[in-house]
C-alpha positions as a Markdown table, in Angstrom:
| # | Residue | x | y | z |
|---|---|---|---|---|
| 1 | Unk | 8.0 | -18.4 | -43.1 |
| 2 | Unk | 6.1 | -17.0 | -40.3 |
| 3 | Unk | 8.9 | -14.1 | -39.7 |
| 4 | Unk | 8.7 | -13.2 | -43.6 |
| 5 | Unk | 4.6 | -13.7 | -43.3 |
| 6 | Unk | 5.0 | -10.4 | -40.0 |
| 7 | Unk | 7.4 | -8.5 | -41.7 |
| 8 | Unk | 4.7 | -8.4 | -44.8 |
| 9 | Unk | 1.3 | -7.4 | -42.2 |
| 10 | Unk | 3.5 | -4.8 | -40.6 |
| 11 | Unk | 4.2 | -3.1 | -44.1 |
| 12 | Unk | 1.0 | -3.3 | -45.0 |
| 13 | Unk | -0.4 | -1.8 | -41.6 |
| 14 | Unk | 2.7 | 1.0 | -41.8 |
| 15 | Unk | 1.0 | 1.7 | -45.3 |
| 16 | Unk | -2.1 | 1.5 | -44.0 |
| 17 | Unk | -1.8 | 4.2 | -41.5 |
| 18 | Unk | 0.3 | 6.6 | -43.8 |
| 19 | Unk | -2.8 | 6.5 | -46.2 |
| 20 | Unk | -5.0 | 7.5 | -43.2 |
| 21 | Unk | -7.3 | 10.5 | -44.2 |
| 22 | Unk | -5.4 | 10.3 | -47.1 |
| 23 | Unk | -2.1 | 11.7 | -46.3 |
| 24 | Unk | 1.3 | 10.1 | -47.7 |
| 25 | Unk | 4.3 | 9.7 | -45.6 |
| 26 | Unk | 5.6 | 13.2 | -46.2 |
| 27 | Unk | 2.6 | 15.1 | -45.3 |
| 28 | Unk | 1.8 | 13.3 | -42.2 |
| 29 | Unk | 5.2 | 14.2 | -41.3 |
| 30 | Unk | 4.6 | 18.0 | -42.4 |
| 31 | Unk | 1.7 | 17.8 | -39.9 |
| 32 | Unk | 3.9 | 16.3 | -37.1 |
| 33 | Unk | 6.2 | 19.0 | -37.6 |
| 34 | Unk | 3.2 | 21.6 | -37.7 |
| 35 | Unk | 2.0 | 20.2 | -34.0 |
| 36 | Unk | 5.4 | 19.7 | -32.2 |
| 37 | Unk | 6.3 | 23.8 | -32.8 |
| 38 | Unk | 5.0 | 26.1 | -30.5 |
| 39 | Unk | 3.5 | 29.5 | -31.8 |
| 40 | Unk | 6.1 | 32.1 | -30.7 |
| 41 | Unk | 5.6 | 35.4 | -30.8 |
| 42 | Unk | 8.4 | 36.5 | -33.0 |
| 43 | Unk | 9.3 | 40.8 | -33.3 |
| 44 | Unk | 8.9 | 41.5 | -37.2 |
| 45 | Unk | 11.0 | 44.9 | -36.5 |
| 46 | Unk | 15.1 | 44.9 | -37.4 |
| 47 | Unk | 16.0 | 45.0 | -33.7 |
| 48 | Unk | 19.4 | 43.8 | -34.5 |
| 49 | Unk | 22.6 | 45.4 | -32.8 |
| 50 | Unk | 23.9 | 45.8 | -36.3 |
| 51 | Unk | 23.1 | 47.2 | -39.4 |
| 52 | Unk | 21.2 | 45.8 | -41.8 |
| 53 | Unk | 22.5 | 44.6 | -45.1 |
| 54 | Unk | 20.8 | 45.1 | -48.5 |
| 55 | Unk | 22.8 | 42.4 | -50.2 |
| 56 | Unk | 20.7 | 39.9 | -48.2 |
| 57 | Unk | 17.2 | 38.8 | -47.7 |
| 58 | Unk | 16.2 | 38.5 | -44.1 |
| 59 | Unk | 12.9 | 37.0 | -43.0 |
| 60 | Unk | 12.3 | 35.0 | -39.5 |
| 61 | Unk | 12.0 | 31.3 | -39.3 |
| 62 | Unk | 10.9 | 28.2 | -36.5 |
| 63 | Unk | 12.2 | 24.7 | -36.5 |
| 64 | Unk | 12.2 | 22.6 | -33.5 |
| 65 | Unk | 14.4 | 20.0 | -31.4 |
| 66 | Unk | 14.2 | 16.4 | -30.4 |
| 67 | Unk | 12.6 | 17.6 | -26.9 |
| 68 | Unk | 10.1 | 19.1 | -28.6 |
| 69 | Unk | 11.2 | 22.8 | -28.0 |
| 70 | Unk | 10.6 | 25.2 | -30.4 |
| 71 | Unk | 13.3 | 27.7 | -31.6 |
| 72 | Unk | 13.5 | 31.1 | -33.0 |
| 73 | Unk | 15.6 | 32.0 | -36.4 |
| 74 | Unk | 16.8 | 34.7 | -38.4 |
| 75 | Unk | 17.1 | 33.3 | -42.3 |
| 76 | Unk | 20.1 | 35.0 | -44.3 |
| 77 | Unk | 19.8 | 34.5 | -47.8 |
| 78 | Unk | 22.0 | 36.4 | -50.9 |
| 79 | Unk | 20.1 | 38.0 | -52.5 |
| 80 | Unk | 20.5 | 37.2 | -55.8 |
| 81 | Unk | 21.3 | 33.1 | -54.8 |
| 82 | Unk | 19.3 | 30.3 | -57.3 |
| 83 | Unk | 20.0 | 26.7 | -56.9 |
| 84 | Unk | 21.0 | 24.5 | -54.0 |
| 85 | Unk | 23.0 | 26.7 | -51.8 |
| 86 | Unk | 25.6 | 25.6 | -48.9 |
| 87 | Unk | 24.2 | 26.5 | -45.2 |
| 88 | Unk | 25.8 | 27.4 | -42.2 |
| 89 | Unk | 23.8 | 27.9 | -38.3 |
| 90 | Unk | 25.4 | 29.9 | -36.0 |
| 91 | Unk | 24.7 | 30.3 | -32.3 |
| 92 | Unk | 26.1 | 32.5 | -29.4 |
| 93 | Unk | 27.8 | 33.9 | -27.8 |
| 94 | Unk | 26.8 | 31.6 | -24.4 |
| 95 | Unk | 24.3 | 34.4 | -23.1 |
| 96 | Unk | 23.8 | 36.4 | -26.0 |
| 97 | Unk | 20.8 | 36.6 | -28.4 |
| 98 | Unk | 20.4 | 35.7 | -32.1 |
| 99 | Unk | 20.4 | 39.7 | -32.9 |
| 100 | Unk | 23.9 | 40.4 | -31.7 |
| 101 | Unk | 27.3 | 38.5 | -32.4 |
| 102 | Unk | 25.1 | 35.7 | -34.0 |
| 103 | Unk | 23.3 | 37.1 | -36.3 |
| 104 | Unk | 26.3 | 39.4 | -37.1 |
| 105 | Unk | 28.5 | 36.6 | -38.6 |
| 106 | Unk | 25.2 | 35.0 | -40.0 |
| 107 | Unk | 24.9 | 38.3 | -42.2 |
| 108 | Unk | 28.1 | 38.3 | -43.3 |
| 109 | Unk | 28.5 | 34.8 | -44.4 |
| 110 | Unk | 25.6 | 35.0 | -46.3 |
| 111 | Unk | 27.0 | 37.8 | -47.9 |
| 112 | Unk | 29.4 | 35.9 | -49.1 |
| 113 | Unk | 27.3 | 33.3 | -50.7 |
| 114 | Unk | 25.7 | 30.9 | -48.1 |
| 115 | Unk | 22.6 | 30.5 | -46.5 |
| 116 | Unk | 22.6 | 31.1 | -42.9 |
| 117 | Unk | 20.7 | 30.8 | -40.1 |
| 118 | Unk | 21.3 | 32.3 | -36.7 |
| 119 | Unk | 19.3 | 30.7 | -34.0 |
| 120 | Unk | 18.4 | 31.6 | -29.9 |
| 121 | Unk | 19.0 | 28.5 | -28.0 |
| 122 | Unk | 16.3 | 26.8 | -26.1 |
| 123 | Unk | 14.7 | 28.4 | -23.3 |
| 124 | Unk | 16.6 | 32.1 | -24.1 |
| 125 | Unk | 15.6 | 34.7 | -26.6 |
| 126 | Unk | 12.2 | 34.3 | -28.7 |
| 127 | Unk | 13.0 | 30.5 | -28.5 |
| 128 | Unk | 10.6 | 28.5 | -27.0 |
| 129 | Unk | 11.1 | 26.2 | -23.5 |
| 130 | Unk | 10.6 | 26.4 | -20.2 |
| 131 | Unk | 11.8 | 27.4 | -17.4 |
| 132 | Unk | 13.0 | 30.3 | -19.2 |
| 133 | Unk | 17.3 | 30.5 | -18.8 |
| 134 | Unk | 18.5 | 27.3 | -18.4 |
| 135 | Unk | 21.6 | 26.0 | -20.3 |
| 136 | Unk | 22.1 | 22.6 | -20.4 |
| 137 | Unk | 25.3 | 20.6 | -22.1 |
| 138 | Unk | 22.8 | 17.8 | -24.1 |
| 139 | Unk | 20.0 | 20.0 | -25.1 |
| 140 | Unk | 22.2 | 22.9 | -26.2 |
| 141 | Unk | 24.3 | 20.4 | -28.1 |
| 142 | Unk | 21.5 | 19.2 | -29.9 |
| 143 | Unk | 19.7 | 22.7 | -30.6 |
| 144 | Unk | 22.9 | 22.3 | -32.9 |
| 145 | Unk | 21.8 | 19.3 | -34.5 |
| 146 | Unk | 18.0 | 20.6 | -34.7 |
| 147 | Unk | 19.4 | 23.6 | -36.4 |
| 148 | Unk | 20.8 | 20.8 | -39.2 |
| 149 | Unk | 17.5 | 19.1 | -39.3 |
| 150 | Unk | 15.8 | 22.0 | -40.5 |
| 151 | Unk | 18.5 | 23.4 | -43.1 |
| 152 | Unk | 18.6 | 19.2 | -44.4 |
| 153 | Unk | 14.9 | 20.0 | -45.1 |
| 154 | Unk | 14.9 | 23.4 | -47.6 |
| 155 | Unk | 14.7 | 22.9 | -51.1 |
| 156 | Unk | 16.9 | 25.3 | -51.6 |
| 157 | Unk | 19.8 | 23.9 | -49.4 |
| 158 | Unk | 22.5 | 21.3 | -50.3 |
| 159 | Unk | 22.4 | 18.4 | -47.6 |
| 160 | Unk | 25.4 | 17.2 | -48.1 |
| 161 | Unk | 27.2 | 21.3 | -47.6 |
| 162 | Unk | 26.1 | 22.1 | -44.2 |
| 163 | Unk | 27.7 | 23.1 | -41.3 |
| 164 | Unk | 27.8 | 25.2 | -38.2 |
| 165 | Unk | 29.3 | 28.0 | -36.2 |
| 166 | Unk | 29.6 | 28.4 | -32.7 |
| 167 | Unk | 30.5 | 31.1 | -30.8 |
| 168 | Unk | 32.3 | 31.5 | -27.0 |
| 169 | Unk | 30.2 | 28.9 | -25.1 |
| 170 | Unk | 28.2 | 27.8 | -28.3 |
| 171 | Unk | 31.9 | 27.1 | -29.6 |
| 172 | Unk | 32.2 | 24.0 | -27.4 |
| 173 | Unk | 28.8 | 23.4 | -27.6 |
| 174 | Unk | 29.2 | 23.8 | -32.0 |
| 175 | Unk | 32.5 | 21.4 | -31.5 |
| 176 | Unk | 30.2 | 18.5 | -29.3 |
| 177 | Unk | 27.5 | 18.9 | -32.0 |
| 178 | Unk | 30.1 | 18.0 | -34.9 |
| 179 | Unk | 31.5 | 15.1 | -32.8 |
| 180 | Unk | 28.2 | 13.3 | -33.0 |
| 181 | Unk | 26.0 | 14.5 | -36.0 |
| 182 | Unk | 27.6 | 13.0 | -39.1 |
| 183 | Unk | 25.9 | 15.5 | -41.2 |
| 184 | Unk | 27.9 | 18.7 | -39.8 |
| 185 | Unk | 30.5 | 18.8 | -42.9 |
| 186 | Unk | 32.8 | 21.8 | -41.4 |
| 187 | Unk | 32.8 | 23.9 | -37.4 |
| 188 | Unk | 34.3 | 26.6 | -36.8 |
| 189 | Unk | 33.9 | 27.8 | -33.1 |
| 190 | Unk | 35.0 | 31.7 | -32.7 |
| 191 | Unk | 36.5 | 32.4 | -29.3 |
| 192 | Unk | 34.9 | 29.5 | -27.9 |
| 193 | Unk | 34.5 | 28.5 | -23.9 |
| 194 | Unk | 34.4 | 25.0 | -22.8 |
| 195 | Unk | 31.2 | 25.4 | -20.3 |
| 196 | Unk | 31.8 | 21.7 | -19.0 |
| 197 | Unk | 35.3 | 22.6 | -18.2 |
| 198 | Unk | 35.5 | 26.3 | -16.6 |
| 199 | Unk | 31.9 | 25.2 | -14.5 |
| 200 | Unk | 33.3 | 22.0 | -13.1 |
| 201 | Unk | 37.1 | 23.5 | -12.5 |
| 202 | Unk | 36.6 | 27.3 | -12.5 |
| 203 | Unk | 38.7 | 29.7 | -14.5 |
| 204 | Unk | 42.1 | 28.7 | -15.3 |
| 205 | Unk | 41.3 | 25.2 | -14.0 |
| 206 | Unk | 41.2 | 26.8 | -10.2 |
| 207 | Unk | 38.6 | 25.2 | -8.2 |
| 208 | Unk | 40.1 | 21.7 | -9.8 |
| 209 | Unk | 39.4 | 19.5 | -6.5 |
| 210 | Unk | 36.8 | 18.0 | -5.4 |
| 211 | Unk | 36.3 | 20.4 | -2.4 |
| 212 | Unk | 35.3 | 23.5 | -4.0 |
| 213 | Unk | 33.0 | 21.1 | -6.6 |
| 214 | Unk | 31.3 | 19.3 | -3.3 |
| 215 | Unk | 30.8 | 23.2 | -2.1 |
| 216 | Unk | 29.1 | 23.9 | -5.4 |
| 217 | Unk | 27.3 | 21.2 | -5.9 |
| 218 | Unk | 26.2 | 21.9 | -2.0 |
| 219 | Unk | 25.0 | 25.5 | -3.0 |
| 220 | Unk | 23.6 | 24.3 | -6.3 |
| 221 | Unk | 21.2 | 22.0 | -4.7 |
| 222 | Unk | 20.3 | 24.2 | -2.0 |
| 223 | Unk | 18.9 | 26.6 | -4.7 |
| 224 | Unk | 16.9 | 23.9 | -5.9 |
| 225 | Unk | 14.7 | 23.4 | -3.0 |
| 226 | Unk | 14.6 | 27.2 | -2.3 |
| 227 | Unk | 14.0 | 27.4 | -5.8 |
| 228 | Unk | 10.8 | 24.9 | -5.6 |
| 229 | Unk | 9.6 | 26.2 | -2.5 |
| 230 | Unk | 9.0 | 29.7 | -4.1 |
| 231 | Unk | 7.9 | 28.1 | -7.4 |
| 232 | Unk | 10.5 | 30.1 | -9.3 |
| 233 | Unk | 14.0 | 30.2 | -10.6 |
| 234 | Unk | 16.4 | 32.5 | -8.9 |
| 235 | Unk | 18.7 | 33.9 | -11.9 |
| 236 | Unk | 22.7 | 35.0 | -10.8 |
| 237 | Unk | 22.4 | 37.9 | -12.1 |
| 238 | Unk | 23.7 | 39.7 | -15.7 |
| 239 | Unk | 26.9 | 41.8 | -15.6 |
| 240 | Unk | 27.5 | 44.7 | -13.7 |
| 241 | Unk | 26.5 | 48.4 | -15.8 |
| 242 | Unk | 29.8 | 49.2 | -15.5 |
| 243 | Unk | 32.8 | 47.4 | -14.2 |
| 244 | Unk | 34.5 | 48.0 | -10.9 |
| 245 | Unk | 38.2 | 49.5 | -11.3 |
| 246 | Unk | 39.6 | 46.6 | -9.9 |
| 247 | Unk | 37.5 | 43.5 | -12.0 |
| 248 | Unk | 39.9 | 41.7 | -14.2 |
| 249 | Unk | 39.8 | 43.0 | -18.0 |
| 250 | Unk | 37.7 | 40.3 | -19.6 |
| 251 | Unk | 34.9 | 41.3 | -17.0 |
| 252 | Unk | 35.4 | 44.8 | -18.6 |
| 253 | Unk | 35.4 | 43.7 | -22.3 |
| 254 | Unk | 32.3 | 42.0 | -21.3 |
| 255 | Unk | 30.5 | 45.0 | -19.5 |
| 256 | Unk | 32.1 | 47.5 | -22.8 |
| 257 | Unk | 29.9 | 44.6 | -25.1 |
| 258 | Unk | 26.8 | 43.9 | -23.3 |
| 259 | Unk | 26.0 | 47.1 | -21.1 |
| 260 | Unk | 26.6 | 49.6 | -24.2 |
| 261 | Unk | 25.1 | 50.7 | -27.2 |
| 262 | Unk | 27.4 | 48.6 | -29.2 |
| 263 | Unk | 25.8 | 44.6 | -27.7 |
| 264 | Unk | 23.2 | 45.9 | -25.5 |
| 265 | Unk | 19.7 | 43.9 | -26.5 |
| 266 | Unk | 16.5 | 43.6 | -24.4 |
| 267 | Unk | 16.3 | 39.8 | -24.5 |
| 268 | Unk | 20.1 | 39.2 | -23.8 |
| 269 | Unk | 20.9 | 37.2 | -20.8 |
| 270 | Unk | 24.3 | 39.0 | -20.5 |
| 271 | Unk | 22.3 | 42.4 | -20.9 |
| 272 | Unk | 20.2 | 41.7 | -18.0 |
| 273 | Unk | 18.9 | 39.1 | -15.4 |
| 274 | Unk | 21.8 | 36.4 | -16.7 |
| 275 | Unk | 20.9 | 32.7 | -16.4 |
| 276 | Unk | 19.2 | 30.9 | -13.4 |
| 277 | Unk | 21.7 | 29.9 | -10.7 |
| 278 | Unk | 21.0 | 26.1 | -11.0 |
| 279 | Unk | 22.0 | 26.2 | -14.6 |
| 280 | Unk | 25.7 | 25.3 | -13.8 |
| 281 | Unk | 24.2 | 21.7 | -12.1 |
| 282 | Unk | 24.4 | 19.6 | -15.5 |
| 283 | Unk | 27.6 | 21.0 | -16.7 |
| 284 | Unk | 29.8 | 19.9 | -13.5 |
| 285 | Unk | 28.2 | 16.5 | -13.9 |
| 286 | Unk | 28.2 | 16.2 | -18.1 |
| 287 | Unk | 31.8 | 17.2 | -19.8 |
| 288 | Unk | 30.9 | 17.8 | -23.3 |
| 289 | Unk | 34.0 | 17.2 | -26.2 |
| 290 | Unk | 35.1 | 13.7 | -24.5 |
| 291 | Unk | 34.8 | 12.2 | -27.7 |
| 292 | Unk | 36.3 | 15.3 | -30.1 |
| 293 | Unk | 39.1 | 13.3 | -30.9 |
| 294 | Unk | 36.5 | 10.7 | -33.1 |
| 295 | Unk | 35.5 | 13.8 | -35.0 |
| 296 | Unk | 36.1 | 13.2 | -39.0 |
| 297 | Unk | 34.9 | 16.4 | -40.4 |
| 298 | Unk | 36.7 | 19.6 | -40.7 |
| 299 | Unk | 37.1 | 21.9 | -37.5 |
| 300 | Unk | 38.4 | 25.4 | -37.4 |
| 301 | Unk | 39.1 | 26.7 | -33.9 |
| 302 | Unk | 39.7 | 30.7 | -33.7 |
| 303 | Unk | 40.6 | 32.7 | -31.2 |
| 304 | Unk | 42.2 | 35.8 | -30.0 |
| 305 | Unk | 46.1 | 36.0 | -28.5 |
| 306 | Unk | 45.1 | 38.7 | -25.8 |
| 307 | Unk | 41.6 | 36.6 | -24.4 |
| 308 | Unk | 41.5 | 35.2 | -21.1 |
| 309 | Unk | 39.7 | 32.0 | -22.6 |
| 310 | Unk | 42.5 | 31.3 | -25.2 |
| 311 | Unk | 43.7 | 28.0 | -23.8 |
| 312 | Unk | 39.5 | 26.7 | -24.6 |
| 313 | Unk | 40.9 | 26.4 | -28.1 |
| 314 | Unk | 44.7 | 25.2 | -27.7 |
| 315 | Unk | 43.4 | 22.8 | -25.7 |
| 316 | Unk | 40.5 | 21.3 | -27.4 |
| 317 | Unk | 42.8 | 21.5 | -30.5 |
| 318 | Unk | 45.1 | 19.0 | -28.8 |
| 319 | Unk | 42.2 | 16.9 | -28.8 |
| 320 | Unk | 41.4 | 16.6 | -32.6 |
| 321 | Unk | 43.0 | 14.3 | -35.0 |
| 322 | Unk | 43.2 | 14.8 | -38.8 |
| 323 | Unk | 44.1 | 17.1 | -41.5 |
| 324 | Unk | 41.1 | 19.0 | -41.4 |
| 325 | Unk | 41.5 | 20.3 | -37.9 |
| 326 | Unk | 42.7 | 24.2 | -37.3 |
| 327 | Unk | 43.6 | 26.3 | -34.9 |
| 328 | Unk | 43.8 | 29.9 | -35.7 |
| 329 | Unk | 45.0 | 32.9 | -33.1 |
| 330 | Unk | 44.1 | 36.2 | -34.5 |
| 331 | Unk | 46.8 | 38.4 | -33.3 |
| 332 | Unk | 46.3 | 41.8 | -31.0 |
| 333 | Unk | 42.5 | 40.5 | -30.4 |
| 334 | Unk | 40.7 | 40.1 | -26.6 |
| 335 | Unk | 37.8 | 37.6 | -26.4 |
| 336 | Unk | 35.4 | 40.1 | -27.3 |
| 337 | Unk | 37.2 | 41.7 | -30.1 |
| 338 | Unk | 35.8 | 38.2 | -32.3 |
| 339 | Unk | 32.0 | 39.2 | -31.3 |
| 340 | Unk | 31.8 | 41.8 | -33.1 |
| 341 | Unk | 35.4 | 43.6 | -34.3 |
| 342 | Unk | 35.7 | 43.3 | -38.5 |
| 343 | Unk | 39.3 | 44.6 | -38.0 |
| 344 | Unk | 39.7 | 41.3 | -35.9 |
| 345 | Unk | 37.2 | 38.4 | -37.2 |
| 346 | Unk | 39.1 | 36.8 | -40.3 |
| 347 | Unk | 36.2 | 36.5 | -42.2 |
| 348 | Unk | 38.4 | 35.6 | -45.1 |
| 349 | Unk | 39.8 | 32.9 | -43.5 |
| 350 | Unk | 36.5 | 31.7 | -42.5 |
| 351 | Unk | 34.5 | 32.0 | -45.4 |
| 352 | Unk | 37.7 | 29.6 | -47.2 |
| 353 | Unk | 37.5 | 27.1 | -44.8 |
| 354 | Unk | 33.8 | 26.6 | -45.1 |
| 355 | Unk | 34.1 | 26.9 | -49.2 |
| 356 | Unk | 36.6 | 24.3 | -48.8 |
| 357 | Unk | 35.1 | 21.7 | -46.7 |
| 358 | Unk | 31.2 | 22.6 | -48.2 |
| 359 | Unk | 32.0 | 21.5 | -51.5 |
């Protein structure tokens, strides 16, 4: 009696305090939303690394994430789309900026009859946070799941057709988001890097011992208190503007992206001052896909035969269970070649899977 007699003052206070002012649930929830985003200063200007496309509306967007951080969007529409469309938000590559490889495969899907976003991460781009440049395995993940929040909201999306797209180190960052947001329907992650794993083991699995970690974790941490003694973040440094003879060939492909007319942007990590050094901390201590096996939603893994970070993808593959898991190699193509190459990215094959598992 006196449990049924609590539950029945607490509904009527909850009511109570919706009806404040005289706001229902839904607006005092629009105001929430309101207060928790920051005012960015977003650029109104086309300042894309790729052509615009006149079968597409494009206008720029904010939603923001469970730490309160406010992000930065470009919205791809078709342009002739009515109704309840499927949606798909896409993010990196790890480094990179919502107007280059991002907002590239954004364009095109929505070309092809979705609504897309294409999103900076937290603390990178016109996206809100600071310190500016970090990376970090949880909140990166759940920029992801942010991303889903806002597209589960628009009246003109269908909630139950959304899913994402992640790119090199937003690949495993796109396949840890799927693996706990129930809402994600179909991932495919292009190229994709597992940050956990080549930060914690270096390339190739390398520095796999706890030697060379204890040395990193040793340097890490000694940045830290240099870092808060100067009251700033030292950042490691972008790429090279052009790459020695001698560096290996994905350090070129990179340089041939990011340093040239064809990726080069402004507010691209990669392009410039790269992240802060203590960045890599959280990812040696934090392995993201350890529970990518429970994923029960469709998964598309793609990746290149000639890139360096191939064996990302074969081996988070070998990870997945189901039917609806894939693992595609495009033939001939480097790591890069899936940024922006249209002779390379199978956006066929990509646009099926996601009409197939949207549906």
């Amino acid at each position: 009696m006196k449990t049924t007699a609590m539950k029945s003052i607490c509904t009527v206070m909850l009511a109570c305090l919706c009806g404040m002012g005289g706001l229902t649930a839904q607006e005092n929830q629009r105001n929430t939303n309101s207060i928790m985003e920051e005012k960015l200063n977003l650029t109104q200007e086309w300042d894309k690394v790729f052509p615009q496309s006149e079968q597409v509306r494009h206008s720029k967007i904010t939603f923001h994430n469970r730490y309160g951080i406010t992000l930065a969007a470009d919205l791809y529409i078709p342009r002739d789309a009515t109704g309840k469309l499927p949606a798909i938000a896409v993010c990196g590559p790890f480094g990179a900026v919502k107007e280059q490889a991002s907002g590239l495969y954004a364009q095109e899907l929505a070309k092809r009859g979705f609504l897309t976003i294409a999103f900076d991460p937290s603390f990178t781009g016109e996206s809100g946070g600071q310190p500016r440049y970090v990376a970090s395995p949880d909140i990166n993940t759940e920029d992801f799941c942010a991303a889903v929040d806002y597209l589960t909201t628009r009246e003109d999306v269908d909630p139950e057709r959304i899913g994402i797209l992640g790119i090199c180190g937003w690949g495993g960052m796109a396949v840890n988001a799927a693996a706990i947001d129930t809402r994600i329907k179909a991932t495919v992650a292009a190229t994709m890097y597992d940050m956990s794993r080549v930060n914690a083991k270096g390339y190739f699995d390398a520095a796999d011992n706890a030697d060379a970690r204890h040395e990193l974790r040793r340097q890490l941490n000694a940045q830290r208190t240099e870092d808060y003694r100067n009251g700033s973040y030292a950042l490691a440094g972008g790429l090279p503007d052009t790459a020695p003879a001698d560096a290996p060939q994905f350090l070129k492909d990179y340089v041939a992206y990011y340093k040239t007319q064809r990726g080069y942007h402004k507010r691209s990590l990669n392009s410039n001052g790269g992240w802060n050094k203590t960045s890599t901390l959280s990812f040696l201590n934090m392995p993201i896909l350890t529970y990518a096996s429970e994923i029960r939603s469709a998964v598309l893994l793609i990746h290149g035969e000639k890139a360096h970070s191939r064996y990302f993808s074969e081996d988070t593959y070998k990870k997945l269970e189901g039917e609806n898991k894939g693992l595609l190699i495009v033939p001939g193509a480097n790591h890069t070649d899936l940024y922006d190459n249209f002779e390379k990215i199978p956006f066929g094959k990509i646009e099926a899977f996601y009409r197939e598992n949207l549906k």
